[in-house]
N, C-alpha and C positions, 0 to 999 in steps of 0.2 A: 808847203810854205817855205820848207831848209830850201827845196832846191830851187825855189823861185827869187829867193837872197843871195843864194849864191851864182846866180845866172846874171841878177844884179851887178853884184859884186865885180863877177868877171866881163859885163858889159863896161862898167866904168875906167877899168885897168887898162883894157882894152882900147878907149876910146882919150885916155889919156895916153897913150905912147902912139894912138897911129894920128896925128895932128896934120899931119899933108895933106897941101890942098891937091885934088884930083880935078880931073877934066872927063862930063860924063857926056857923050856925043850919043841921040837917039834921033833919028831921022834928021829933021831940020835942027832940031834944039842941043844946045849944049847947057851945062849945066857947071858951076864951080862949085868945088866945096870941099870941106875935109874927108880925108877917105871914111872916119870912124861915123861920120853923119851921112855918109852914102852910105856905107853898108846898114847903120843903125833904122837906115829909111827902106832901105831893099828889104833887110827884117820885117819890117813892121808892114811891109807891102806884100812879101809872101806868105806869111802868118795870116793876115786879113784875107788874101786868097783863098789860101787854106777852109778856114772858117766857112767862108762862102758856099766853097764847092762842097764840105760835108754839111751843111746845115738842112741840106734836101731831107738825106739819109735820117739823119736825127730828127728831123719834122716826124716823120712816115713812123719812125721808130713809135715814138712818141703817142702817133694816132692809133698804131697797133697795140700798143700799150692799154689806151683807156678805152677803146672799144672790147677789148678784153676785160680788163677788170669792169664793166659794166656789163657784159655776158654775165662773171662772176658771180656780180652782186644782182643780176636779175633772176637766176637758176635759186641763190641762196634764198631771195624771199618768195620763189613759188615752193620750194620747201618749208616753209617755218607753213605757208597757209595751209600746206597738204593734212 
């Protein structure tokens, strides 16, 4: 939680001293804006990437997880009937 207020913190600092507006050219589209709201959005575009591409991994995790502790807990109650 500290380091996510101070990530804050130093996002704001940031987006107060870079106020220039840029010019963002992607195939046909151009784009205006200030630099600190294009990078603040390339952030928030790469991070959402990010998420995406590991959320496979953490599903499978996840399913190997409770397929397991239900082995677990099905071995433990043919023990208690033994």
């Amino acid at each position: 939680m500290i380091i996510f207020i101070l990530l804050l913190i130093l996002i704001t600092i940031f987006a107060s001293q870079n106020t220039a507006f840029v010019s963002i050219n992607f195939l046909n589209f151009t784009v205006n804006g200030s630099l600190s709201l294009v990078l603040l959005i390339t952030f928030v575009f790469g991070f959402l990437s990010g998420v995406i591409f590991l959320l496979p991994s953490y599903i499978r995790k996840s399913i190997k997880k409770t397929i397991k502790n239900e082995a677990i807990q099905k071995n433990i109650s043919e023990e208690k009937t033994d």
